[in-house]
C-alpha positions as CSV (number, residue, x, y, z in Angstrom):
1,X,0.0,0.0,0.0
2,X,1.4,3.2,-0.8
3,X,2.4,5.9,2.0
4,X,0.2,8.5,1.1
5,X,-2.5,5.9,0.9
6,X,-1.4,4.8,4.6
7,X,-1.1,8.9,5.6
8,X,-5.2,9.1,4.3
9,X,-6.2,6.0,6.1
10,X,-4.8,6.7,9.6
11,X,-6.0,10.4,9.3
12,X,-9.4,9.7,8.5
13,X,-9.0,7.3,11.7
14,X,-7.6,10.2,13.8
15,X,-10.3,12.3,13.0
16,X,-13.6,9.7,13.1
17,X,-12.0,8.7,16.5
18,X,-12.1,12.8,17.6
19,X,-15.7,13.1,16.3
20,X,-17.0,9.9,17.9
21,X,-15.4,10.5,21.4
22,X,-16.9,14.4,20.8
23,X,-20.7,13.3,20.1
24,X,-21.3,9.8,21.1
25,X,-20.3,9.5,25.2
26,X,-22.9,12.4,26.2
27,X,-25.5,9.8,25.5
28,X,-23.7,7.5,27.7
29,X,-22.8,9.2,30.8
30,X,-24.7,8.8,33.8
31,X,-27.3,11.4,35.2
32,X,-26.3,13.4,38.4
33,X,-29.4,13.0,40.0
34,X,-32.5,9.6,39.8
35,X,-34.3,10.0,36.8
36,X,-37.7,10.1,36.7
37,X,-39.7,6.9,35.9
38,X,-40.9,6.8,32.1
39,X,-44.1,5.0,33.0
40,X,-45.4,8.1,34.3
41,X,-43.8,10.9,32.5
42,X,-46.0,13.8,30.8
43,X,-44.4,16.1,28.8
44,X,-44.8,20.1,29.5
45,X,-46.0,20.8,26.3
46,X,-49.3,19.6,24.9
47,X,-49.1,17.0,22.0
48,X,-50.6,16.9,18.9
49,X,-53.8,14.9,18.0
50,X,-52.6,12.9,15.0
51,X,-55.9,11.2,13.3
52,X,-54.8,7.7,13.0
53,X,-52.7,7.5,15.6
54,X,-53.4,9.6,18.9
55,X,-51.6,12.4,20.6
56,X,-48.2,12.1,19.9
57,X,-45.7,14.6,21.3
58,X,-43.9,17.5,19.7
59,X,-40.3,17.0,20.2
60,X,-37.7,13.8,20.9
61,X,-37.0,13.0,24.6
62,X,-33.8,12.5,26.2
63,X,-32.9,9.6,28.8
64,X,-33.4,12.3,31.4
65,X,-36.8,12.7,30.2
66,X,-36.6,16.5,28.4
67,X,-36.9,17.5,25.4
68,X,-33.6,17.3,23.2
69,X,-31.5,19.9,22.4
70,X,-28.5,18.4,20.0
71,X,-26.4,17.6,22.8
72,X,-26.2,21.0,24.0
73,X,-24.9,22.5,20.9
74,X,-26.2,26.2,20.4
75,X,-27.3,28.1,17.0
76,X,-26.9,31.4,16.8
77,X,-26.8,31.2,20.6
78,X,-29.8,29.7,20.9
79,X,-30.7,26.4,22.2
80,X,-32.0,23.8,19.2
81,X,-34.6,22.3,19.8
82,X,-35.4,18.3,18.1
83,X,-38.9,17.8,16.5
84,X,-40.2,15.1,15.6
85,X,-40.9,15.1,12.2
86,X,-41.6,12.3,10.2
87,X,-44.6,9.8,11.3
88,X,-45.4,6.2,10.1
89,X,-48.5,4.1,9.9
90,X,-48.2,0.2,9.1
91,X,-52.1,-1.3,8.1
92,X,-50.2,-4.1,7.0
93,X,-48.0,-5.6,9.9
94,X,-50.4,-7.7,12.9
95,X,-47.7,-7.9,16.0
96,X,-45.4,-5.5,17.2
97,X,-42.5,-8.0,16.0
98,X,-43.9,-8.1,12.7
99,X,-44.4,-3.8,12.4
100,X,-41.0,-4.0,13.8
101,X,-39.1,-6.4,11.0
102,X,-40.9,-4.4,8.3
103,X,-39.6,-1.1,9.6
104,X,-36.2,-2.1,9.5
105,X,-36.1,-3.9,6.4
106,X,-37.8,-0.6,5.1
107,X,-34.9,1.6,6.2
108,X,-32.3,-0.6,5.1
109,X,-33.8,-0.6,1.2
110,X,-34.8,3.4,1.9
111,X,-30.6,3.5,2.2
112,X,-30.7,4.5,6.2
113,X,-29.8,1.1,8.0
114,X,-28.6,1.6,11.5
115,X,-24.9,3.0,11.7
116,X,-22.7,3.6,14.7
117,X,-21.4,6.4,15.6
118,X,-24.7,8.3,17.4
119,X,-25.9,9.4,20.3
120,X,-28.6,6.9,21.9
121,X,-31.0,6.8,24.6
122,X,-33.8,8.4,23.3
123,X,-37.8,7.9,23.4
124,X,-40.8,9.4,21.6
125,X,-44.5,10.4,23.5
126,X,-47.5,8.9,22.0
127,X,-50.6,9.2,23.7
128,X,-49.0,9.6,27.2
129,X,-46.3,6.8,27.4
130,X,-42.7,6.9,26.3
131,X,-41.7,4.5,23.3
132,X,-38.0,3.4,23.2
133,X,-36.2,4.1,20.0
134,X,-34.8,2.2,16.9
135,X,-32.5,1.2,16.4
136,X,-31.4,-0.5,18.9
137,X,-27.7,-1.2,19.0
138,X,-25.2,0.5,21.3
139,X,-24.2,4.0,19.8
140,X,-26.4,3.1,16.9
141,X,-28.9,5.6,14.4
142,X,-30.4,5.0,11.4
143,X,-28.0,6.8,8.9
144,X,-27.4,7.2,4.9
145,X,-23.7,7.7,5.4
146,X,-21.2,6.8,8.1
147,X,-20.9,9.4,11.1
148,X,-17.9,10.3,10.1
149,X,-19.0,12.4,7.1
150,X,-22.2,14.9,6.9
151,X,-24.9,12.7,7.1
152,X,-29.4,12.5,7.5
153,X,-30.0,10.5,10.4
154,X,-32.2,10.1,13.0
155,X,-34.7,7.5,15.2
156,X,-37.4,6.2,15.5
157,X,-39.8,5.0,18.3
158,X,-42.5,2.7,18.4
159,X,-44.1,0.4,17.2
160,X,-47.6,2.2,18.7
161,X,-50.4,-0.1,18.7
162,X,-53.3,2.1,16.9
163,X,-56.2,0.9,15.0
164,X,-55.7,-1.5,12.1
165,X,-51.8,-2.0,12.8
166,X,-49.2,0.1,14.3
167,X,-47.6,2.9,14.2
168,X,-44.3,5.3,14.8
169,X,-42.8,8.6,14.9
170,X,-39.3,9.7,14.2
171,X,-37.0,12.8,14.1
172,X,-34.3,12.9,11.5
173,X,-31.6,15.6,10.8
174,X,-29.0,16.8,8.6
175,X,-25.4,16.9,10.4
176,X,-22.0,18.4,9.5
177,X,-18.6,17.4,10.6
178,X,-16.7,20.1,13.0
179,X,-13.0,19.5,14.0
180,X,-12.1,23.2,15.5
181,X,-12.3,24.9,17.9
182,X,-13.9,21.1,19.2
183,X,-15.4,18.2,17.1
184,X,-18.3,17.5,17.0
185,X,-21.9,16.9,15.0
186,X,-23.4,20.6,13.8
187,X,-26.4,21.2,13.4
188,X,-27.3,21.6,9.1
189,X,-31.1,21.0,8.9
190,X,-34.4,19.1,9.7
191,X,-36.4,19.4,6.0
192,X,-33.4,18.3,4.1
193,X,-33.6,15.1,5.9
194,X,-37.0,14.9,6.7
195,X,-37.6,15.5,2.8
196,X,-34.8,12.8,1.8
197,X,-36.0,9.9,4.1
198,X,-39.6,10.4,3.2
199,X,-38.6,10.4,-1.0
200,X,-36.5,7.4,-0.8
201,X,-39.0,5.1,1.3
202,X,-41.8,6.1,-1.0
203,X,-40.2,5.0,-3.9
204,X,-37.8,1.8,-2.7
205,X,-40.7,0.6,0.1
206,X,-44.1,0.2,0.7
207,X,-44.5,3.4,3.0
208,X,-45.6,6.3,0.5
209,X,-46.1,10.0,1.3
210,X,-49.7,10.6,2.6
211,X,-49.4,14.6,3.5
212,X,-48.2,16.2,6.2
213,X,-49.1,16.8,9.8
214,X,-49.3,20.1,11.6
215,X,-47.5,19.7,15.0
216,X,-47.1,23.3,16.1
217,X,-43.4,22.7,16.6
218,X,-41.6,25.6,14.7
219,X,-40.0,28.1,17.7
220,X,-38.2,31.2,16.8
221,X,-37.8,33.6,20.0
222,X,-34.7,34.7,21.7
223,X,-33.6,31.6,23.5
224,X,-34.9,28.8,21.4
225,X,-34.9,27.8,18.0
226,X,-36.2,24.3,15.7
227,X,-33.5,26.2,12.7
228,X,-35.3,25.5,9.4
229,X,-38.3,23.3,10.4
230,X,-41.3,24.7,9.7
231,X,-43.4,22.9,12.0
232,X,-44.7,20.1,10.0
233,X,-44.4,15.8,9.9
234,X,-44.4,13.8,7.3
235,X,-46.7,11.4,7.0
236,X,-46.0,8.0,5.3
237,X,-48.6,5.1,5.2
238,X,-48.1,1.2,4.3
239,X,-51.3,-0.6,3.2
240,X,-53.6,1.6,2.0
């Protein structure tokens, strides 16, 4: 192998190795203080009534049960709020297992499989309890490109039993890559994602673009900020 070729390789490692250890272990470290139980947990603001699935909440929870705010990282000053924005109904699938399987096999032939490199921990409110996220391996997000490079990724929490299959919600964003003055995951966008995931599983799998939902989950004031969302879900059906 030639040196330069060597050089590339073990830089690229340097840096993937600065970027992990600057975005993934804040999703790993342990709270200060008992969290509270997510059996019980009600989120501050009101959700959104969602007609074929229930009140689902605005905004991607954090293991320490609040809403998340891209580990801390600021935009324009401003904290950044996580929406979720893309929702999923499956008339097809009859047990959670089965809703399950098709969602992931879904991703995978959408181009998003699960990839390391991510923050983890997460959950998503639908009609008052907490659902855990996919997917589900350590460190792992469903992603079109490797961490390492700017990528659309996100997760997704469910399966929701509703009426005449299931159902689940996700939030999905554009990142950068940062390596000064610390590395780390910017923030880049919510549509450009949102948009990207919902095109390529309605034309590689059988969830195709039914509309949107209003969730009443744009924010623009002084101290907090969604960036370029405008408020809205996508909505993507299988079976009918």
């Amino acid at each position: 192998m030639k040196r330069s070729r060597v050089l590339s390789l073990l830089a690229l490692a340097a840096v993937s190795a600065a970027v992990l250890a600057a975005c993934a272990p804040s999703a790993t470290t342990a709270p200060a203080a008992p969290l509270p139980d997510p059996a019980t947990y009600r989120p501050a603001d009101a959700p959104v009534t969602v007609p074929g699935i229930g009140e689902v909440g605005r905004w991607m929870i954090t293991k320490t049960l609040v809403p998340a705010t891209w580990l801390g990282e600021k935009l324009g000053g401003r904290t950044l709020r996580e929406p979720v924005n893309v929702l999923l109904i499956d008339r097809v699938a009859r047990t959670p297992e089965e809703a399950t399987t098709r969602l992931l096999a879904a991703m995978r032939a959408a181009g998003y499989p699960p990839r390391g490199g991510h923050s983890t921990g997460y959950w998503g409110e639908v009609g008052g309890r907490l659902y855990p996220m996919l997917p589900t391996g350590e460190g792992e997000a469903f992603s079109d490109d490797p961490f390492f490079v700017p990528n659309n990724h996100g997760r997704i929490f469910g399966p929701v039993p509703v009426e005449g299959g299931f159902a689940f919600t996700g939030a999905f964003s554009l990142e950068g890559i940062r390596l000064f003055p610390r590395p780390g995951h910017p923030y880049r966008s919510f549509q450009v994602a949102r948009e990207d995931l919902a095109d390529r599983l309605n034309g590689r799998s059988a969830f195709k673009r039914a509309g949107y939902v209003e969730m009443g989950s744009r924010l623009d004031t002084p101290t907090e900020t969604t960036g370029d969302h405008d408020g809205r879900a996508v909505l993507l059906v299988a079976g009918g």
